[in-house]
N, CA, C and O atoms as CSV, one atom per row, in Angstrom:
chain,resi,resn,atom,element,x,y,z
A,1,UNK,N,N,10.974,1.637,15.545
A,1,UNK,CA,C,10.131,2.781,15.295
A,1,UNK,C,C,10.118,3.131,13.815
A,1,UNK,O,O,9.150,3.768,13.400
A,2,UNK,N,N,11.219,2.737,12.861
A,2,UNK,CA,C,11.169,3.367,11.181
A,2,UNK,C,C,10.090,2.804,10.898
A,2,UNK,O,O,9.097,3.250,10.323
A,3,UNK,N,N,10.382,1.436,11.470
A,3,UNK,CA,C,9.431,0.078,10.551
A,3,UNK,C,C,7.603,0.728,10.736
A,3,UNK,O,O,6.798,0.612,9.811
A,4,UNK,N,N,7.362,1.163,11.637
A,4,UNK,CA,C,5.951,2.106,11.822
A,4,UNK,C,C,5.710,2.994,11.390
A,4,UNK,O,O,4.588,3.119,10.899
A,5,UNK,N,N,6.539,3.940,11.358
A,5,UNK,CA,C,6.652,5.281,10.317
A,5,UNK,C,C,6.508,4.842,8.805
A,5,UNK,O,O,5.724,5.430,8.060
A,6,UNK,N,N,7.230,3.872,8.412
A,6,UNK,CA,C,7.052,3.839,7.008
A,6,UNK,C,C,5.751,3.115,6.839
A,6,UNK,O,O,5.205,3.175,5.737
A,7,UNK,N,N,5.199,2.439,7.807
A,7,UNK,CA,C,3.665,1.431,7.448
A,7,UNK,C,C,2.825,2.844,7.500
A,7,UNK,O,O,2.015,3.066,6.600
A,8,UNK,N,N,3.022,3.798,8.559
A,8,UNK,CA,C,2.119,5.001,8.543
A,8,UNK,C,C,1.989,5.661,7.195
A,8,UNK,O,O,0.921,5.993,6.681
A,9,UNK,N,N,3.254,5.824,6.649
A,9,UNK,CA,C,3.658,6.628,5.338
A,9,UNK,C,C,2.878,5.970,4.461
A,9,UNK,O,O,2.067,6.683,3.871
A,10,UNK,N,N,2.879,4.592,4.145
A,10,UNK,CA,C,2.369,3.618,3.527
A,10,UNK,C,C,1.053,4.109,3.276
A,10,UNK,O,O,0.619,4.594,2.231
A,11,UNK,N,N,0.300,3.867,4.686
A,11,UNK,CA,C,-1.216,3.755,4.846
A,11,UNK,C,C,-1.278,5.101,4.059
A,11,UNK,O,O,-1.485,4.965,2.853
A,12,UNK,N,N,-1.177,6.010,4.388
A,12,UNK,CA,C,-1.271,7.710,3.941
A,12,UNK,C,C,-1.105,7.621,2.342
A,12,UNK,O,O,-1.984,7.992,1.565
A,13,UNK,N,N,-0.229,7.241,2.066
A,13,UNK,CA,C,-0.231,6.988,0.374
A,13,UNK,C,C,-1.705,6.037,-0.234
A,13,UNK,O,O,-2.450,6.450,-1.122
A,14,UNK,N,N,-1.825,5.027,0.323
A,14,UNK,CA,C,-3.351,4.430,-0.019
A,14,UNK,C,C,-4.129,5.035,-0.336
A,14,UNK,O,O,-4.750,5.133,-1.394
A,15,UNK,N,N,-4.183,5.746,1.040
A,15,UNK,CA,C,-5.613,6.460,1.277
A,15,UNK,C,C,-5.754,7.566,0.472
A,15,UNK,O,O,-6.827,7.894,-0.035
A,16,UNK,N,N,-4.402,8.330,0.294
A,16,UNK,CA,C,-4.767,9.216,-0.728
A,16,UNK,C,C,-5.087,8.753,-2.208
A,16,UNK,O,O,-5.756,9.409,-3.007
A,17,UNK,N,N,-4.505,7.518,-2.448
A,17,UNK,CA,C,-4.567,7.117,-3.758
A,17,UNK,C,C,-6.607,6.785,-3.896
A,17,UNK,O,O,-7.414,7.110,-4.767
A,18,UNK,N,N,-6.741,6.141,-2.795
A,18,UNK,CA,C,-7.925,6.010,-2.908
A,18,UNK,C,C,-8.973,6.771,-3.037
A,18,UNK,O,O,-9.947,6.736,-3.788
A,19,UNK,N,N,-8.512,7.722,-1.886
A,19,UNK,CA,C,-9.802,8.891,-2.293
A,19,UNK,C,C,-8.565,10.508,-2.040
A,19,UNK,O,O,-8.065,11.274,-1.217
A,20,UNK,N,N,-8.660,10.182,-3.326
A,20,UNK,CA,C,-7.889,11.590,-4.005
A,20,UNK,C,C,-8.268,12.926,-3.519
A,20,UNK,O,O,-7.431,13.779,-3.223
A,21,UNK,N,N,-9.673,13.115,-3.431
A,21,UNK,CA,C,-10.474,14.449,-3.123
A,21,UNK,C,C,-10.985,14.726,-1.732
A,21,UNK,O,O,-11.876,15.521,-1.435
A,22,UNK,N,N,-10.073,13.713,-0.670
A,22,UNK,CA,C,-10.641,13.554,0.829
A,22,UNK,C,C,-9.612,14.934,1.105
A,22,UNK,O,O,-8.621,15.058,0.384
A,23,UNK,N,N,-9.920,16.033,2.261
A,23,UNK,CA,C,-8.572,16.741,2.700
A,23,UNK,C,C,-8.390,16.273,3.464
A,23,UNK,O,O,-9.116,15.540,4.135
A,24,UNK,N,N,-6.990,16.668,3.627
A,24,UNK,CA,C,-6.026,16.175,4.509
A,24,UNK,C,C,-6.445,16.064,5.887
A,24,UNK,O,O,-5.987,15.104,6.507
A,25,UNK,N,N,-7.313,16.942,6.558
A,25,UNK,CA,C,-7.560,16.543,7.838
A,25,UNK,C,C,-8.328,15.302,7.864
A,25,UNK,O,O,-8.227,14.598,8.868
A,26,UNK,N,N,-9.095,14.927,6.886
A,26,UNK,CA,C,-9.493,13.410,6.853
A,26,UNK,C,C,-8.811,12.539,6.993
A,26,UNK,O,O,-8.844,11.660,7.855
A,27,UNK,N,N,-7.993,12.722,6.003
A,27,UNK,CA,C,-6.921,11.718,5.874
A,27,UNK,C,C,-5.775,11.609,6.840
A,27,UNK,O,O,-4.972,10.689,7.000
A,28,UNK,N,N,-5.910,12.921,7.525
A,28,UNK,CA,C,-4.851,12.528,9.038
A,28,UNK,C,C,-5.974,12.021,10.607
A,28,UNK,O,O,-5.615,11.721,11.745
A,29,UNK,N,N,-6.951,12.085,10.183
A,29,UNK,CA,C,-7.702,11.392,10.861
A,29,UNK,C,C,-8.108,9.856,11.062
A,29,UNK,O,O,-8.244,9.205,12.097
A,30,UNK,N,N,-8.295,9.403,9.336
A,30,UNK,CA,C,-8.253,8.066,9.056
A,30,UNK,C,C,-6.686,7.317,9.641
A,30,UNK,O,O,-6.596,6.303,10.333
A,31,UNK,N,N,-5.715,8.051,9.191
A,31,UNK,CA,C,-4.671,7.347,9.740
A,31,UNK,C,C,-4.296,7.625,11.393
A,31,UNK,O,O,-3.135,7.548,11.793
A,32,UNK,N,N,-4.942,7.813,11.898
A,32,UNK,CA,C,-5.096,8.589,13.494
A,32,UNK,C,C,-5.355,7.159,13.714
A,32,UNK,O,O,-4.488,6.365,14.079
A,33,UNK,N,N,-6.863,6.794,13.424
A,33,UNK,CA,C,-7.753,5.777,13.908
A,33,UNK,C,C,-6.913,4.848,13.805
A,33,UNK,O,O,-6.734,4.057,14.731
A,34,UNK,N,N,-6.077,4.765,12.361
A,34,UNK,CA,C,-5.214,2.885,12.466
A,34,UNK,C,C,-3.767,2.968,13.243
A,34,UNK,O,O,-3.017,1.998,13.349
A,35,UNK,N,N,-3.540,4.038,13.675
A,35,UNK,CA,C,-2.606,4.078,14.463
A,35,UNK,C,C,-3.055,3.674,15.996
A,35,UNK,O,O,-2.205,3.601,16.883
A,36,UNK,N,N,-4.301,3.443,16.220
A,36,UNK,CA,C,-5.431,3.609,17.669
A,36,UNK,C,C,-5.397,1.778,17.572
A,36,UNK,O,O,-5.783,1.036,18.475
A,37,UNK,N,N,-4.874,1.366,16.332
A,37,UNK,CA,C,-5.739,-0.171,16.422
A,37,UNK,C,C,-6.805,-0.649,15.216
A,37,UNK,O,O,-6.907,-1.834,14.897
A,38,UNK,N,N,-7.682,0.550,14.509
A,38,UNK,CA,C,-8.764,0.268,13.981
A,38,UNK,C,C,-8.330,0.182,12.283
A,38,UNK,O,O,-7.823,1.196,11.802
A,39,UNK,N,N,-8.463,-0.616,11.695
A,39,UNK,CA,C,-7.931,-0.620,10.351
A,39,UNK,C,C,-9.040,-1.065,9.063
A,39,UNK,O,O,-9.537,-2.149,9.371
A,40,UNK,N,N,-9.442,-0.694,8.066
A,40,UNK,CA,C,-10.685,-1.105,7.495
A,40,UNK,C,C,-9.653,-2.145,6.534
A,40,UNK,O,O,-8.432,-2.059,6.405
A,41,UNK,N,N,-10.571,-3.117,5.938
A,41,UNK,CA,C,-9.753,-4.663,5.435
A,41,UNK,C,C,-9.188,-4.225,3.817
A,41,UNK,O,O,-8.408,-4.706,2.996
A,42,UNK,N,N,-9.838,-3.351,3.886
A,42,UNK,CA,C,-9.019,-2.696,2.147
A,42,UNK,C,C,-7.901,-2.136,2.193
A,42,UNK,O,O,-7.079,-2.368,1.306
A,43,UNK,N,N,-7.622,-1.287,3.218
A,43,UNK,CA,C,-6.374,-0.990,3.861
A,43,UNK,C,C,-4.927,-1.943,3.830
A,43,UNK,O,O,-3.925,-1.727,3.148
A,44,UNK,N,N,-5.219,-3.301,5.008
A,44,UNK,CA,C,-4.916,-4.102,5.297
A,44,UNK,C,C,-4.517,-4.778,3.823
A,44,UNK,O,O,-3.376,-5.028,3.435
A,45,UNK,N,N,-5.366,-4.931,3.338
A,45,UNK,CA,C,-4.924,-5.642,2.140
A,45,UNK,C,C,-4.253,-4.897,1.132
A,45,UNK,O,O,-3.370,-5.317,0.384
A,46,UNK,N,N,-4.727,-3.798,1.172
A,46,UNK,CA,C,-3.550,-2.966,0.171
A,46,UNK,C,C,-2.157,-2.993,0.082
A,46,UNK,O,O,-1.363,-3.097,-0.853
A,47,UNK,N,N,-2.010,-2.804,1.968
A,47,UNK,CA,C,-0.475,-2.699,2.633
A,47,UNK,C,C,0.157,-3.984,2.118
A,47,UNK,O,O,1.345,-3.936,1.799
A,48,UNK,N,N,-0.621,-5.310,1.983
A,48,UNK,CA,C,0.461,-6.450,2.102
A,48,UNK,C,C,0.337,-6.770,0.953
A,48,UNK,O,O,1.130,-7.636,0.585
A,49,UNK,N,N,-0.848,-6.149,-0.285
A,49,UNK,CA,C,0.258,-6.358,-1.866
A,49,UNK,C,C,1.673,-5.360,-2.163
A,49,UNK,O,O,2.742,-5.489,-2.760
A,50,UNK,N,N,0.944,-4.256,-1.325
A,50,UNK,CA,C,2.265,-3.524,-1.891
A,50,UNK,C,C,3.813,-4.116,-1.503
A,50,UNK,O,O,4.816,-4.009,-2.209
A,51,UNK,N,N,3.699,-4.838,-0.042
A,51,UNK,CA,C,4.966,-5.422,0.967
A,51,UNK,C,C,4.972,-6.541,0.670
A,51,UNK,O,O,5.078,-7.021,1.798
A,52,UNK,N,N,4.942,-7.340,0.044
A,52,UNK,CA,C,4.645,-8.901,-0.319
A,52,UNK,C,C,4.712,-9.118,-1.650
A,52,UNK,O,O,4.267,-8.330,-2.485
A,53,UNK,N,N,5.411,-10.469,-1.971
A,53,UNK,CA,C,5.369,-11.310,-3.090
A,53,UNK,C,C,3.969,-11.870,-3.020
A,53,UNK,O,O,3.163,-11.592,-2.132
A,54,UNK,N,N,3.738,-12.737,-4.104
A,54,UNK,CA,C,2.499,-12.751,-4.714
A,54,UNK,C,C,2.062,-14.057,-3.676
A,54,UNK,O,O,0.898,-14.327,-3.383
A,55,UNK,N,N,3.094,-14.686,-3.267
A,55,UNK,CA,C,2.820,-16.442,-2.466
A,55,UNK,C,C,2.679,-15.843,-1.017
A,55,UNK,O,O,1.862,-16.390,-0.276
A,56,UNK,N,N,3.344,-14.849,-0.578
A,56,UNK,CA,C,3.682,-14.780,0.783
A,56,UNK,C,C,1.922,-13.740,0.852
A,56,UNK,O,O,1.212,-13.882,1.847
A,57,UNK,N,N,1.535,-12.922,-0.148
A,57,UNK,CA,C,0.139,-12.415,0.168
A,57,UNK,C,C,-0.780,-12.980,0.232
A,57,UNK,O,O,-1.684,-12.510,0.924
A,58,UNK,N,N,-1.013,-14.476,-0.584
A,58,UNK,CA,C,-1.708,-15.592,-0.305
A,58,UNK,C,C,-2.359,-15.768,1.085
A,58,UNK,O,O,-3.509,-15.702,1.520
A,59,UNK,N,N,-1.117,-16.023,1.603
A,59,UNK,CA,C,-0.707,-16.775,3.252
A,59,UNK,C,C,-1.127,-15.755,4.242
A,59,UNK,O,O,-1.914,-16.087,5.129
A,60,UNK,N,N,-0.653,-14.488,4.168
A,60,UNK,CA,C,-1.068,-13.375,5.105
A,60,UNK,C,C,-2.848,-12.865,5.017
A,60,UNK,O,O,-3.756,-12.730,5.837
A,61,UNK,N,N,-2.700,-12.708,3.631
A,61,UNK,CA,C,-4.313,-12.645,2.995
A,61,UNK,C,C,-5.573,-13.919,3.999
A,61,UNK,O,O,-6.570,-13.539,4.613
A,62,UNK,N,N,-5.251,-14.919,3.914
A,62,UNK,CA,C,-5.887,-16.033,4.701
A,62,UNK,C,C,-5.813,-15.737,5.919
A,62,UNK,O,O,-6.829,-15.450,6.553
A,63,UNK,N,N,-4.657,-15.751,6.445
A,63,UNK,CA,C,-5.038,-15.248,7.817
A,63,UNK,C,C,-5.559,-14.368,8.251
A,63,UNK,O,O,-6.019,-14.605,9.368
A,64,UNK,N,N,-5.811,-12.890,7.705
A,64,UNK,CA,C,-6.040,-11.886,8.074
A,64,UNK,C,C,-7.860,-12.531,7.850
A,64,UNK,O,O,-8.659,-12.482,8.785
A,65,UNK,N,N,-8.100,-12.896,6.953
A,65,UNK,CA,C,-9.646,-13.345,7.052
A,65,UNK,C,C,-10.665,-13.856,7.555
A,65,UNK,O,O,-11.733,-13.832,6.944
């Protein structure tokens, strides 16, 4: 269960980084939805530069595509 909490925490940091001026009920909404399953690919890819070496994002990067 941490290991989800911190990908949640994760996503939430993105999203704010991304859109700075969204409020928070957006942004606990957006992360609602990827907790449901639904994840947009900028997301996805954000999470695994931040969690990943540069070879191992390669590899995950491809697959996810």
């Amino acid at each position: 269960m941490h290991v989800k909490e911190t990908l949640v925490s994760l996503v939430g940091i993105i999203i704010r980084e991304k859109h700075p001026h969204k409020l928070e009920g957006d942004v606990k909404y957006m992360i609602e939805q990827i907790r449901k399953g639904y994840i947009d690919e900028w997301i996805s890819e954000a999470v695994i530069d931040r969690m990943y070496d540069t070879q191992d994002q390669e590899v995950l990067l491809k697959l996810i595509s």
